[in-house]
SEKE-101714 format. One record per residue: residue number from 1; residue in one letter; chain; x, y, z of N, C-alpha, C in turn. Coordinates in steps of 0.2 Angstrom, whole numbers, padded with zeros to 4 digits, always signed. Layout:
i:NUM, aa:a, ch:A, n_u:X, n_v:Y, n_w:Z, ca_u:X, ca_v:Y, ca_w:Z, c_u:X, c_v:Y, c_w:Z
...
***
This chain:
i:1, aa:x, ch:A, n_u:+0594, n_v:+0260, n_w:+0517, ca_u:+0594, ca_v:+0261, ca_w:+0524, c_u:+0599, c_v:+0267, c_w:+0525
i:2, aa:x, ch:A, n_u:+0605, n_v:+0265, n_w:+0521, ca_u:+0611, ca_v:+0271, ca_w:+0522, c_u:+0609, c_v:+0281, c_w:+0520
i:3, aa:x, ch:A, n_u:+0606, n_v:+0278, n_w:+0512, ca_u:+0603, ca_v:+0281, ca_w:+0511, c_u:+0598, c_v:+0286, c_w:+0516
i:4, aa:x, ch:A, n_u:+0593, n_v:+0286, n_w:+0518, ca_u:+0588, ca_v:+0287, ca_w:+0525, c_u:+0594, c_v:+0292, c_w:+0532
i:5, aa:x, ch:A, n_u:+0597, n_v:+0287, n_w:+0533, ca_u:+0602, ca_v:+0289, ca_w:+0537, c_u:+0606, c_v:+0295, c_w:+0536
i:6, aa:x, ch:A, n_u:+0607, n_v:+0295, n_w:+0529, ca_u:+0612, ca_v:+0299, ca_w:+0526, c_u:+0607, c_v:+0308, c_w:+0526
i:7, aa:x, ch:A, n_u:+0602, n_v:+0306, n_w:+0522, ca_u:+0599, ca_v:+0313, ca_w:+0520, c_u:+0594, c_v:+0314, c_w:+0528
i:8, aa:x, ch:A, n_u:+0592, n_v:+0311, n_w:+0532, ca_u:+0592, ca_v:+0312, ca_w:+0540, c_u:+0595, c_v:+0317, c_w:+0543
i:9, aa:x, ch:A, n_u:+0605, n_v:+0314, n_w:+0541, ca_u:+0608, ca_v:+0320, ca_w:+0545, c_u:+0610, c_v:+0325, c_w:+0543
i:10, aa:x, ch:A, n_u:+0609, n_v:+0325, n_w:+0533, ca_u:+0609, ca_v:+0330, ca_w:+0531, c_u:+0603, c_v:+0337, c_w:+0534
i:11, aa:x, ch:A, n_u:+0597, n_v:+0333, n_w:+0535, ca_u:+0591, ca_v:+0338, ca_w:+0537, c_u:+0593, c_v:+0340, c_w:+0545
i:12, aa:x, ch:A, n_u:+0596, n_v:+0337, n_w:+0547, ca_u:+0599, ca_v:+0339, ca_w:+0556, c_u:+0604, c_v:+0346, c_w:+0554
i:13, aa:x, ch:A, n_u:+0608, n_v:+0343, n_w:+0549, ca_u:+0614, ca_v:+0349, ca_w:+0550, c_u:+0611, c_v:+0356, c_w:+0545
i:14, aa:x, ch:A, n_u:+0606, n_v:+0353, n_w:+0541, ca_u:+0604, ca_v:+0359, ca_w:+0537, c_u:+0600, c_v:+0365, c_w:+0542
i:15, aa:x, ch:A, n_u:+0594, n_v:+0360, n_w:+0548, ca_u:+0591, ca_v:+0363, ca_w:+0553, c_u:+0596, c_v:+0367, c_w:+0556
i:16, aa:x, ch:A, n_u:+0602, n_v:+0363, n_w:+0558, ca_u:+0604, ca_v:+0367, ca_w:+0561, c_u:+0607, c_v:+0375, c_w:+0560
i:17, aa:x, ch:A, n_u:+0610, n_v:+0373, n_w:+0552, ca_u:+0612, ca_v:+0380, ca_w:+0550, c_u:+0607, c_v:+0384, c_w:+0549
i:18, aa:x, ch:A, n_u:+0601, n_v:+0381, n_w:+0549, ca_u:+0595, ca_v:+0387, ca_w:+0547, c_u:+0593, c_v:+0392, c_w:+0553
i:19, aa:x, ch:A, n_u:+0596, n_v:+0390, n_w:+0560, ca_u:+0596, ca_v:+0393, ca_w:+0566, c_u:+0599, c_v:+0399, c_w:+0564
i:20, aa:x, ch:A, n_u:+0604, n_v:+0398, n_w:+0561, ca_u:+0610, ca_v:+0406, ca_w:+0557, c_u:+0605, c_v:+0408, c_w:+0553
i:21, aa:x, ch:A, n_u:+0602, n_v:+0405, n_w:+0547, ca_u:+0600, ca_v:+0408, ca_w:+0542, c_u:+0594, c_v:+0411, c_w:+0541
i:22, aa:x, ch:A, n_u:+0592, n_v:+0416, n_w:+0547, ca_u:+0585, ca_v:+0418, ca_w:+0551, c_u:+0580, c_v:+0421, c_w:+0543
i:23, aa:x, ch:A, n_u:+0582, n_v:+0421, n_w:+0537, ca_u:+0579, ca_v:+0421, ca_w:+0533, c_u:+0578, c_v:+0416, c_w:+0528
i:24, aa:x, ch:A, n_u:+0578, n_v:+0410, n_w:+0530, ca_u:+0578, ca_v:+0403, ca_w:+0528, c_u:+0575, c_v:+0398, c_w:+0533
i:25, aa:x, ch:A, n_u:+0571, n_v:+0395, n_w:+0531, ca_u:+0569, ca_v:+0388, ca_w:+0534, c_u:+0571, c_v:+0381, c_w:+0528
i:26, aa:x, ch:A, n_u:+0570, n_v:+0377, n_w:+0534, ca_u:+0571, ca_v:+0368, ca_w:+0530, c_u:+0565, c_v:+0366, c_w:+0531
i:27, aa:x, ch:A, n_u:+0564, n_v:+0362, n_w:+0526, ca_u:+0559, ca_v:+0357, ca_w:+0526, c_u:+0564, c_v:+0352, c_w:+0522
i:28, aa:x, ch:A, n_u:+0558, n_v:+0346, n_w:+0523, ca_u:+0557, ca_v:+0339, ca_w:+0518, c_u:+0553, c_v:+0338, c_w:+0518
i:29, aa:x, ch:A, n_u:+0550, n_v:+0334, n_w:+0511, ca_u:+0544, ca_v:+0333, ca_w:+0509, c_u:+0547, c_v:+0323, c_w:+0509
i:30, aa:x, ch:A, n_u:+0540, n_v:+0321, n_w:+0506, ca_u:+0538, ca_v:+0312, ca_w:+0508, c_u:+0544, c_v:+0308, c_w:+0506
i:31, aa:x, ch:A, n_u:+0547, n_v:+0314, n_w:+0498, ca_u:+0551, ca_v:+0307, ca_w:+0497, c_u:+0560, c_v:+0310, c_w:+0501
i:32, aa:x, ch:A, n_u:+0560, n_v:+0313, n_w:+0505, ca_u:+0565, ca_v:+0315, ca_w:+0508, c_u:+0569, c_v:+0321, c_w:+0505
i:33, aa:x, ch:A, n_u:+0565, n_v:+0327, n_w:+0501, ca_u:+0570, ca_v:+0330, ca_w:+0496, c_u:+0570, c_v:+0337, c_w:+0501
i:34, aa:x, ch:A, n_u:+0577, n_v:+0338, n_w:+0502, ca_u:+0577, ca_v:+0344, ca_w:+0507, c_u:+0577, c_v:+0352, c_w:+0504
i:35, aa:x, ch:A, n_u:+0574, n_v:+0357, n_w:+0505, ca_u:+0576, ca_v:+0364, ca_w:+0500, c_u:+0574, c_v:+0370, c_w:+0506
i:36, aa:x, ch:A, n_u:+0577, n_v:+0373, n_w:+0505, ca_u:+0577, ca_v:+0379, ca_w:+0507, c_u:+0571, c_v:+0385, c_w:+0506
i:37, aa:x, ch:A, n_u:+0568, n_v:+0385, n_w:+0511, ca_u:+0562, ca_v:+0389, ca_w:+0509, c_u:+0565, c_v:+0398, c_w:+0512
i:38, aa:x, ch:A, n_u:+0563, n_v:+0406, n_w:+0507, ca_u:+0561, ca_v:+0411, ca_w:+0511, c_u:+0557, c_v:+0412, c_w:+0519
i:39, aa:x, ch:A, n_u:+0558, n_v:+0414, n_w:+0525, ca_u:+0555, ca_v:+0415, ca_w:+0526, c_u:+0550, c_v:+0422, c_w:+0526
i:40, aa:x, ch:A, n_u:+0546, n_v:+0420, n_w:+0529, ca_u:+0540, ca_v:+0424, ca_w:+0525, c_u:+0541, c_v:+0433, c_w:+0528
i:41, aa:x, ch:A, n_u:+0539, n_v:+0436, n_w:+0523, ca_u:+0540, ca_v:+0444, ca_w:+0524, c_u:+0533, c_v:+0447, c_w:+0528
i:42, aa:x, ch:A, n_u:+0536, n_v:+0449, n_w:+0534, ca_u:+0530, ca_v:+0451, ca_w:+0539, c_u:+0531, c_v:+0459, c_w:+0540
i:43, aa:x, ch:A, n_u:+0528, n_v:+0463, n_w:+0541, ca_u:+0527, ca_v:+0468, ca_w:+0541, c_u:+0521, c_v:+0471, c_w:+0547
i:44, aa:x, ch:A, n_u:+0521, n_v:+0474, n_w:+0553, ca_u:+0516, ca_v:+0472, ca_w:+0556, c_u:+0514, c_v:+0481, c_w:+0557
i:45, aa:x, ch:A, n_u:+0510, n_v:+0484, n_w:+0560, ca_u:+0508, ca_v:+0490, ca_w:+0562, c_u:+0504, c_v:+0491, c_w:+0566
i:46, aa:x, ch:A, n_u:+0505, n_v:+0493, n_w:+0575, ca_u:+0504, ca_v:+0491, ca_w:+0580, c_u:+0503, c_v:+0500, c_w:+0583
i:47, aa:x, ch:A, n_u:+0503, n_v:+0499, n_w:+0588, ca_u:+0503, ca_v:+0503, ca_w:+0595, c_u:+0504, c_v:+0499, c_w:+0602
i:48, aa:x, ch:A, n_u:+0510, n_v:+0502, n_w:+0606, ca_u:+0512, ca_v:+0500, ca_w:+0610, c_u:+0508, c_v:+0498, c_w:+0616
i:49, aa:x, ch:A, n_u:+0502, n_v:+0499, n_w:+0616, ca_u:+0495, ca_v:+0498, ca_w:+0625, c_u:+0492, c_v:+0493, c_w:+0621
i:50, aa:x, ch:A, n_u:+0489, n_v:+0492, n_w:+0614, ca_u:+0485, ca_v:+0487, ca_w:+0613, c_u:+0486, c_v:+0481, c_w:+0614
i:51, aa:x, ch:A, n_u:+0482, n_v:+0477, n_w:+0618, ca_u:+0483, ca_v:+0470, ca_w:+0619, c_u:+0482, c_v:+0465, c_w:+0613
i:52, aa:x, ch:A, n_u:+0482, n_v:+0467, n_w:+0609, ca_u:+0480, ca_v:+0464, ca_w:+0601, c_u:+0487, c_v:+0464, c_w:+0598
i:53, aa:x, ch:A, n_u:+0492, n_v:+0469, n_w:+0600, ca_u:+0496, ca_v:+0470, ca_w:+0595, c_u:+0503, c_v:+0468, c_w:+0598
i:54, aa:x, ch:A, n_u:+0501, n_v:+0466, n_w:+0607, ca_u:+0506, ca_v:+0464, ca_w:+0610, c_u:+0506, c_v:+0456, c_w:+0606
i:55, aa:x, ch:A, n_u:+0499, n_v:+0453, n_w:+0607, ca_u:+0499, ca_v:+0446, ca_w:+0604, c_u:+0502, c_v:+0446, c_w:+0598
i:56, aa:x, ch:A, n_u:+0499, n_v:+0450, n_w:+0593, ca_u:+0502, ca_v:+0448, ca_w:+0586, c_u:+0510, c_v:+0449, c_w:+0587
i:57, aa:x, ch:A, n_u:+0512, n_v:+0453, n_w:+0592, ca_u:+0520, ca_v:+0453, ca_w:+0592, c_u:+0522, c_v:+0445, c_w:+0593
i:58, aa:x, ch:A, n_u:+0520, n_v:+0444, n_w:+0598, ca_u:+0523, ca_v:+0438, ca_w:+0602, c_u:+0521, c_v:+0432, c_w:+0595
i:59, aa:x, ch:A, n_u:+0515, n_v:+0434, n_w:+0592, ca_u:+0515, ca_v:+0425, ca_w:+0588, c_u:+0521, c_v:+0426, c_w:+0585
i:60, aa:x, ch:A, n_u:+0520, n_v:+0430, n_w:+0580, ca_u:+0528, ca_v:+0430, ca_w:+0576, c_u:+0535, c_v:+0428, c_w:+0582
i:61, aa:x, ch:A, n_u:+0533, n_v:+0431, n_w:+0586, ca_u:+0542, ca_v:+0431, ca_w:+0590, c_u:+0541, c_v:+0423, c_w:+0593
i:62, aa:x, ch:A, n_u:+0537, n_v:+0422, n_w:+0595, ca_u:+0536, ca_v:+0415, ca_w:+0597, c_u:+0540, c_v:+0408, c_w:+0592
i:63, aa:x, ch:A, n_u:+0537, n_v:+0411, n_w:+0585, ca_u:+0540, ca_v:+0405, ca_w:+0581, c_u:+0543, c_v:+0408, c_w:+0578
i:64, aa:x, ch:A, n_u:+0549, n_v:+0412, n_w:+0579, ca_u:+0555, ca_v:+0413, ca_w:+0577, c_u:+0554, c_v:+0419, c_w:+0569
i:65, aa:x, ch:A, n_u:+0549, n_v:+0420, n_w:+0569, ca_u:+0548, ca_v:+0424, ca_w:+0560, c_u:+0550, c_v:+0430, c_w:+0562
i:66, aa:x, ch:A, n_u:+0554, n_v:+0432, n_w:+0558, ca_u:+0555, ca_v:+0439, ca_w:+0556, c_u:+0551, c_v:+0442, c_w:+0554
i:67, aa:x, ch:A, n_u:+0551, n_v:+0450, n_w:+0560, ca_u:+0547, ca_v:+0453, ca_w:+0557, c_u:+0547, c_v:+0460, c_w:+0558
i:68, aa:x, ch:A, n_u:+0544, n_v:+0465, n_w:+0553, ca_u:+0547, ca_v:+0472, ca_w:+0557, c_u:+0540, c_v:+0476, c_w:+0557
i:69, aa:x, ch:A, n_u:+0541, n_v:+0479, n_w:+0564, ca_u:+0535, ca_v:+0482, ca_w:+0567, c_u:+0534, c_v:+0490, c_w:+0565
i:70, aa:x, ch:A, n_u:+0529, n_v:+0493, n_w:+0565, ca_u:+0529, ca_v:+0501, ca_w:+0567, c_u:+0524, c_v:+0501, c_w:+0572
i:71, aa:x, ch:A, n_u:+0524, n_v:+0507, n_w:+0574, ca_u:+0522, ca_v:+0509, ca_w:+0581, c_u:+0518, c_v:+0516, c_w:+0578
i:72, aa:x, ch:A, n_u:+0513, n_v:+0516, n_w:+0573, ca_u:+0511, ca_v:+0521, ca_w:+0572, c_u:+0507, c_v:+0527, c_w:+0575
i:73, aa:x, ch:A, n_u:+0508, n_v:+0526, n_w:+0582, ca_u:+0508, ca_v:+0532, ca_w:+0585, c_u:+0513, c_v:+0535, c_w:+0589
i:74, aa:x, ch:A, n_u:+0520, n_v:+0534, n_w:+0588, ca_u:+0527, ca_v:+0536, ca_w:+0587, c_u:+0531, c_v:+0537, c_w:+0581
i:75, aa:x, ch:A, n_u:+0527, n_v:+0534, n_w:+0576, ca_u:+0531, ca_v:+0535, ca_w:+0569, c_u:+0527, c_v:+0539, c_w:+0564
i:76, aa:x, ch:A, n_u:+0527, n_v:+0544, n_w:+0563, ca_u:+0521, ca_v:+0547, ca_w:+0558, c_u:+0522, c_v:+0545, c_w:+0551
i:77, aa:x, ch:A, n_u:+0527, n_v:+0544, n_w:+0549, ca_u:+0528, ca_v:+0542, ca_w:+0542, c_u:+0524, c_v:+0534, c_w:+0542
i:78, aa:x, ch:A, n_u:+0524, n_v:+0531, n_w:+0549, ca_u:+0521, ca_v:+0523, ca_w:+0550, c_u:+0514, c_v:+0524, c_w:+0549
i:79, aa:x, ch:A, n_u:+0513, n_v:+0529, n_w:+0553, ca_u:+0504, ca_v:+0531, ca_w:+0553, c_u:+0501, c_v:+0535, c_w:+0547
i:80, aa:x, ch:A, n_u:+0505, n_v:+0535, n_w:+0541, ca_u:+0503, ca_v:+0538, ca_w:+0534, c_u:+0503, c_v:+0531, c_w:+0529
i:81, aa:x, ch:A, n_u:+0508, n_v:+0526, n_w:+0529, ca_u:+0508, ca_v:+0521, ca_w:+0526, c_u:+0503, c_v:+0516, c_w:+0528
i:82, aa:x, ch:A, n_u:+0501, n_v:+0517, n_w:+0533, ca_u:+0495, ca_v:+0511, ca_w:+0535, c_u:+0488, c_v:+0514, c_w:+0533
i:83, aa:x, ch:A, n_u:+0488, n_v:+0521, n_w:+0534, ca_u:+0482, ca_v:+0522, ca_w:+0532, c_u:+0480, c_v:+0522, c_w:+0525
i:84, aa:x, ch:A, n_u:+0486, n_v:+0524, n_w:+0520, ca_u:+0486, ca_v:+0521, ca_w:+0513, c_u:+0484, c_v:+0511, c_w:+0511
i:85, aa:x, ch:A, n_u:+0487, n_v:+0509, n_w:+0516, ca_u:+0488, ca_v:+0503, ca_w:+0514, c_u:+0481, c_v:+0499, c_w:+0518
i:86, aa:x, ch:A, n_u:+0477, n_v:+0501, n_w:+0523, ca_u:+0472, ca_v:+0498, ca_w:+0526, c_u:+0466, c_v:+0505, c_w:+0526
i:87, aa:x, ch:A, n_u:+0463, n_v:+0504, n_w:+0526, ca_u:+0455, ca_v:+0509, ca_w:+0526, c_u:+0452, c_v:+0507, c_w:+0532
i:88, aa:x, ch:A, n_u:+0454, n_v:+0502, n_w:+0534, ca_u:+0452, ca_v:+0502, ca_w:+0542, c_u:+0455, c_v:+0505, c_w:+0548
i:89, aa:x, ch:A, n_u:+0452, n_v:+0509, n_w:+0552, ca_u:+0458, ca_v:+0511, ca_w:+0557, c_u:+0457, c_v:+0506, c_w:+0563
i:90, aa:x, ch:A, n_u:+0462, n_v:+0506, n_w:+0566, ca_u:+0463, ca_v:+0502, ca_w:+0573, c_u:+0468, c_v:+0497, c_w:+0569
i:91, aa:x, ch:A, n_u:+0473, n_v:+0494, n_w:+0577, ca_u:+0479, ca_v:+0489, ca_w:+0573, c_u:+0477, c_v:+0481, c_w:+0577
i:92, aa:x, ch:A, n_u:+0480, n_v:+0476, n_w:+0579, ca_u:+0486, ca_v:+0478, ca_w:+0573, c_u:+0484, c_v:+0476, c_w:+0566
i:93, aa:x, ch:A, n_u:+0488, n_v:+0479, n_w:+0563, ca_u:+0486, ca_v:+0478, ca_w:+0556, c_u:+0494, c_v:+0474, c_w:+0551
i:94, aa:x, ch:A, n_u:+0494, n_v:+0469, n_w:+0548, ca_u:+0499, ca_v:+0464, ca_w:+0549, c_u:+0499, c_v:+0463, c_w:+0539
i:95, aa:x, ch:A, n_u:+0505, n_v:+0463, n_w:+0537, ca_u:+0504, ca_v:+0462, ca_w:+0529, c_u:+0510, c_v:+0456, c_w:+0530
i:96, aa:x, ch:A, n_u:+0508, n_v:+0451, n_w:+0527, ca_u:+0513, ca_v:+0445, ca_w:+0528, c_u:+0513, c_v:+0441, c_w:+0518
i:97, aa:x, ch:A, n_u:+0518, n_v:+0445, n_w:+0519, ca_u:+0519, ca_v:+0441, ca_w:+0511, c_u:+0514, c_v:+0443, c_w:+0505
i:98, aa:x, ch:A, n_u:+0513, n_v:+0452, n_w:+0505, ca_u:+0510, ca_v:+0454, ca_w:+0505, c_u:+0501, c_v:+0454, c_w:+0503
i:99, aa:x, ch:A, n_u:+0499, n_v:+0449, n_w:+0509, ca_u:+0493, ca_v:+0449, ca_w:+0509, c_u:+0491, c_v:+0452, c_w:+0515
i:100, aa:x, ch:A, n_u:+0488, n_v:+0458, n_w:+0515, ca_u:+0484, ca_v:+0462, ca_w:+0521, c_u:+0480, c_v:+0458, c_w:+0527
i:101, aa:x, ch:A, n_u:+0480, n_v:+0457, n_w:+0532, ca_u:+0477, ca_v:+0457, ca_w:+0538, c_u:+0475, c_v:+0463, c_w:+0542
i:102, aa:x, ch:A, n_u:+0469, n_v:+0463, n_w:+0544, ca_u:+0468, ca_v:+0467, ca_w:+0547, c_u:+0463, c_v:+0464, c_w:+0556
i:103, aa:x, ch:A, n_u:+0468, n_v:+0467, n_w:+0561, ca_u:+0466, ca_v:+0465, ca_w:+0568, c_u:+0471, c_v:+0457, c_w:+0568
i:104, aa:x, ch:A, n_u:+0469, n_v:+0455, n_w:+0574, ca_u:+0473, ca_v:+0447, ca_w:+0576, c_u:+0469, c_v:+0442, c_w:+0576
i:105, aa:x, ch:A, n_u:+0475, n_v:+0437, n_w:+0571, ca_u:+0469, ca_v:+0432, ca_w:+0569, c_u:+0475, c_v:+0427, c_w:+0569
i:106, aa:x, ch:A, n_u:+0477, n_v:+0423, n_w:+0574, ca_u:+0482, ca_v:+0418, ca_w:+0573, c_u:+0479, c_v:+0413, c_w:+0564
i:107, aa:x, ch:A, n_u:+0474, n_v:+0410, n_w:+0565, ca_u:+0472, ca_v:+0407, ca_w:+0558, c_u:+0473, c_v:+0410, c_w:+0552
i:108, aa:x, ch:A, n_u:+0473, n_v:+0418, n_w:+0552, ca_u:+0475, ca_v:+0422, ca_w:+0545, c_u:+0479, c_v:+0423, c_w:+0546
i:109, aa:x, ch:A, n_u:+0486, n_v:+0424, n_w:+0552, ca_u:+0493, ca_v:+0425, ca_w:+0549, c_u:+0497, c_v:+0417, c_w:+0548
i:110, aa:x, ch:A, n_u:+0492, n_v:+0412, n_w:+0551, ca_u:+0498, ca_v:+0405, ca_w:+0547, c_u:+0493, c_v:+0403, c_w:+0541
i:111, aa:x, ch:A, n_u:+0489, n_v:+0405, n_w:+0540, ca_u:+0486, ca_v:+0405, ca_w:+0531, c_u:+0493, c_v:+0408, c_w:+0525
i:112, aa:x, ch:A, n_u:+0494, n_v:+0414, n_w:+0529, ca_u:+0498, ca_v:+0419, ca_w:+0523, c_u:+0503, c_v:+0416, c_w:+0524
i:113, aa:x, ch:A, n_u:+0506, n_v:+0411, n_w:+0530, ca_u:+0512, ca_v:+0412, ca_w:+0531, c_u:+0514, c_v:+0405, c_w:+0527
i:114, aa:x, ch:A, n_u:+0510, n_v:+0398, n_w:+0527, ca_u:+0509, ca_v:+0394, ca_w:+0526, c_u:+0504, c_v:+0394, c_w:+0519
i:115, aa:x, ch:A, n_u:+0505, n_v:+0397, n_w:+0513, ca_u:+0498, ca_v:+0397, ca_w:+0508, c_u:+0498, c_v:+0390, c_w:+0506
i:116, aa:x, ch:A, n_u:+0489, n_v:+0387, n_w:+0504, ca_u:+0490, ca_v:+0380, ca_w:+0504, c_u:+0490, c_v:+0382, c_w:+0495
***
C-alpha cells in the first residue's frame, strides 16, 4: 500500500515538473513504472485565412504540443520546403514525427502523435 502511495506521488510531482519540461511528457504504464517520454516533433505549414489551418493550430495548442508553424505565403523559403516535401498543394499540411499529413485530420495527427 505504501509502496502505491509512494510511486502515486512520485507520478504527481513528476506531472508536475513535466509542466516546465514542455519537451517531455509522463506516463505510467499497469505495473506503475514511470518514464519520461519526447514530446512529439510537430512541424505544421499553414496560411493565415484558412479555417483548416486555424483548427490544426488550435488541436496542438489545445493539448499543450509543441509545435512550429510556417505561414507559407509570408515565408518563401516555407513555400519552397513544402512543396519539396508534399506534392499536394493547399495546407495545412502537418509532418509530426516525421510522418506527413496532408489537410486536417484530428484521427491522423493523434495516430502520428500516439503510434500504436
Amino acid at each position: 500500500m505504501k509502496q502505491g502511495i509512494i510511486v502515486a506521488l512520485a507520478v504527481i510531482l513528476l506531472g508536475a515538473q513535466c509542466i516546465c519540461l514542455s519537451a517531455a511528457t509522463v506516463w505510467a504504464d499497469e505495473r506503475m513504472i514511470v518514464a519520461l517520454q519526447d514530446s512529439p516533433k510537430v512541424e505544421l505549414y499553414i496560411t493565415s485565412w484558412c479555417p483548416y489551418s486555424k483548427k490544426a493550430v488550435s488541436f496542438f495548442q489545445s493539448r499543450g504540443i509543441p509545435f512550429v508553424s510556417y505561414d507559407i505565403e509570408k515565408d518563401e523559403s516555407a513555400a519552397r520546403r513544402k512543396s519539396q516535401l508534399d506534392s499536394k498543394s493547399g495546407v495545412p499540411f502537418a509532418i509530426i514525427n516525421g510522418q506527413k499529413i496532408h489537410g486536417y485530420s484530428e484521427e491522423d495527427y493523434q495516430s502520428a502523435i500516439n503510434p500504436k
